[in-house]
C-alpha positions in Angstrom: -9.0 -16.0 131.9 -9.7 -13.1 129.6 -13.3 -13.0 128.0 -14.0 -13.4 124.7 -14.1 -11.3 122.1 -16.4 -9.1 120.2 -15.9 -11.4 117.6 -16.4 -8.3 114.4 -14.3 -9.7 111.7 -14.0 -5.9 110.0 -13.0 -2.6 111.1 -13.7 0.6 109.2 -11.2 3.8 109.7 -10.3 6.8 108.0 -6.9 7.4 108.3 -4.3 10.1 107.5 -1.1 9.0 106.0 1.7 11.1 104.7 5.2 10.5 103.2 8.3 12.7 101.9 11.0 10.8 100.3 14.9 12.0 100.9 18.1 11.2 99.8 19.7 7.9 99.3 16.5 5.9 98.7 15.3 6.8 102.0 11.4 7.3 103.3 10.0 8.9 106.6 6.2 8.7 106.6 3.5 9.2 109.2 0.0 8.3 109.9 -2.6 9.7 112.4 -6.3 9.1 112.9 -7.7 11.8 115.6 -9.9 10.4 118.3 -12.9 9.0 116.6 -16.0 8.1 118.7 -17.4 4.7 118.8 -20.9 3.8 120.2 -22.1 6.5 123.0 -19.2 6.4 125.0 -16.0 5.5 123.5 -13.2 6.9 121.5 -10.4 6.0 119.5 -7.3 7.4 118.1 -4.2 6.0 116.2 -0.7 8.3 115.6 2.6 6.9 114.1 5.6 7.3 112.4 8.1 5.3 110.0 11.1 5.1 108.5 12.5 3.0 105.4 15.9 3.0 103.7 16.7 1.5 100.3 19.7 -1.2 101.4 20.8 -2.5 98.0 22.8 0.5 97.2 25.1 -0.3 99.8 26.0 -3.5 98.4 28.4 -4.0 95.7 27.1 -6.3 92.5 23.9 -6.8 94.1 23.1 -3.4 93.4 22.2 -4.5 89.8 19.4 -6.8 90.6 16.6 -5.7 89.7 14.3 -5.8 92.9 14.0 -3.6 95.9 15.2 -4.4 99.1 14.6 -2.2 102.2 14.7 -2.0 106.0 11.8 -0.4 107.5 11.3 0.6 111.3 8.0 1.9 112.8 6.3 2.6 115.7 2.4 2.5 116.3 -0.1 4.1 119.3 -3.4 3.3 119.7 -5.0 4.8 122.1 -8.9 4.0 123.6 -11.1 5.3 126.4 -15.1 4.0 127.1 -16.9 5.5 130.0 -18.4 2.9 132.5 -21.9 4.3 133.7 -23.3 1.6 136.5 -27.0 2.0 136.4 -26.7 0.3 140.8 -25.1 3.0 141.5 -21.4 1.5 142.9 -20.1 4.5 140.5 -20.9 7.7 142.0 -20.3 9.4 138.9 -19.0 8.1 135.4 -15.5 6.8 134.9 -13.1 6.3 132.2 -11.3 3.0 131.2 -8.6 3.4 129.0 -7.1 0.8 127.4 -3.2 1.9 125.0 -1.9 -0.2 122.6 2.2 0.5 121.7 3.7 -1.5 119.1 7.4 -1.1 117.6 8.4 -3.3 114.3 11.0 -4.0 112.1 10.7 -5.1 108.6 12.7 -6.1 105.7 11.2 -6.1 102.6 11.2 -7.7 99.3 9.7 -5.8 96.5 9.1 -5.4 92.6 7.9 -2.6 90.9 5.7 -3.7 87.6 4.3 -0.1 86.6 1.7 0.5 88.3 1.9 -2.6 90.4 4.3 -3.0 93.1 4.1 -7.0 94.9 6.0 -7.1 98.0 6.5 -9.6 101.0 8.3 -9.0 104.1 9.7 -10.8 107.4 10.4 -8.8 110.8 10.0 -8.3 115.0 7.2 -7.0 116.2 7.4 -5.8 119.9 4.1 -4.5 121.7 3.0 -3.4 125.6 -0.9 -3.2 126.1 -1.7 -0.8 129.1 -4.7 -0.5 131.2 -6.2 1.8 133.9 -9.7 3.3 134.8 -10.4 6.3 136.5 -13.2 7.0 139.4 -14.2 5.4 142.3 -16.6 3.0 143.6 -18.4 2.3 146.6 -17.6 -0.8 148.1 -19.1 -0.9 151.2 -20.5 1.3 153.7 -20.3 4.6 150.9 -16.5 4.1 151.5 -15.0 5.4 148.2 -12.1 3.5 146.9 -10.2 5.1 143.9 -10.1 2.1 141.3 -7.2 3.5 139.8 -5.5 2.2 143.0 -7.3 -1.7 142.0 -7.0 -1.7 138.1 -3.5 0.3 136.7 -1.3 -2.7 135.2 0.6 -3.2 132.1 0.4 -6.5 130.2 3.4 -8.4 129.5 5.6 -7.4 126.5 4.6 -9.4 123.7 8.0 -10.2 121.2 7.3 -12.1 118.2 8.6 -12.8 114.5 6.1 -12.1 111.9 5.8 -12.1 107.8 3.6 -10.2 105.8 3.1 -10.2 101.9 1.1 -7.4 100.0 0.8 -5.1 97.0 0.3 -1.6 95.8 -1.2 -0.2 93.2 -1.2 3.2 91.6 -3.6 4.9 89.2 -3.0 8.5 89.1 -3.1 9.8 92.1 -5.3 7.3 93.8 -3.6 4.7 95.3 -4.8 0.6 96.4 -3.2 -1.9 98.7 -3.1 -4.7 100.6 -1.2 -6.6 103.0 -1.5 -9.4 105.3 0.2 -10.3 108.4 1.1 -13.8 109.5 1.7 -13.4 113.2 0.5 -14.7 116.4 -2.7 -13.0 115.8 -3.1 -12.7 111.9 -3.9 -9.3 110.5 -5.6 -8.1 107.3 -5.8 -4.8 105.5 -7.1 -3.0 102.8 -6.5 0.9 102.1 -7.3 3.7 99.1 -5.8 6.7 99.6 -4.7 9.9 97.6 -0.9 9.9 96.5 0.8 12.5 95.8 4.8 12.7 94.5 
């Protein structure tokens, strides 16, 4: 029985995202968010990449419609560490718990482009593997040291799920808005503004 939550409905975080399109309708773009500290003794960090490919040109007739339909792969680390001070003093000095998030997905999308307003909505697999370890040592009994690294390093199971996700962008020079929102397992929303240049 894990506890609950922290129960904040919101997260703030800058994030660098970047993008070069190449031939054939196809996209490789990645994003990165150096490790950002949180409270007095935690950090934060995100890095991933992507690729997405234009599909419609490969099929006859239905290369006329006039929609966009694309296959899009990515994969996503997230990466967090808190230091555990114990004011009893069953920590002889402070130790870091670290606690990596690694998600792959697939995607295929659905979209429209309306000027400067591009609707989309999507269905795909998402596939993720939550890790867990802390480094240090505590005293158990007697001032007998036992690394926890020994008691704590496991990996969660392999979570494998369908999701779908509908959104939008949209462009006004080089400033860029959107939005997207996950229906999954555990529902995700998201709102960006970024700088886009082409």
């Amino acid at each position: 029985q894990l506890p609950n939550g922290l129960n904040i409905p919101t997260i703030p975080l800058p994030m660098l995202q970047a993008g070069i399109g190449l031939i054939k309708g196809t996209e490789v773009n990645v994003r990165y968010i150096p490790d950002l500290k949180f409270g007095k003794s935690g950090k934060v960090g995100v890095i991933g990449f992507g690729i997405k490919h234009d599909i419609l040109q490969w099929l006859p007739i239905l290369d006329k419609v006039p929609i966009d339909l694309s296959i899009q792969a990515g994969y996503t680390k997230i990466t967090s560490s808190i230091e555990l001070i114990d004011p009893s003093g069953n920590i002889p000095t402070p130790s870091i718990a670290n606690l990596d998030i690694a998600a792959t997905t697939i995607n295929l999308l659905l979209s429209k482009k309306l000027l400067m307003f591009t609707p989309y909505v999507g269905v795909g697999y998402n596939s993720s593997k939550t890790s867990f370890f802390v480094d240090g040592k505590y005293n158990f009994v007697d001032d007998q040291y036992i690394p926890v690294d020994a008691l704590t390093e496991f990996e969660f199971e392999t979570k494998n799920n369908l999701r779908a996700n509908i959104g939008f962008r949209f462009n006004i020079t080089i400033l860029a808005l959107q939005a997207n929102y996950t229906f999954s397992e555990y529902p995700v929303a998201t709102v960006g503004l970024g700088i886009s240049i082409r």
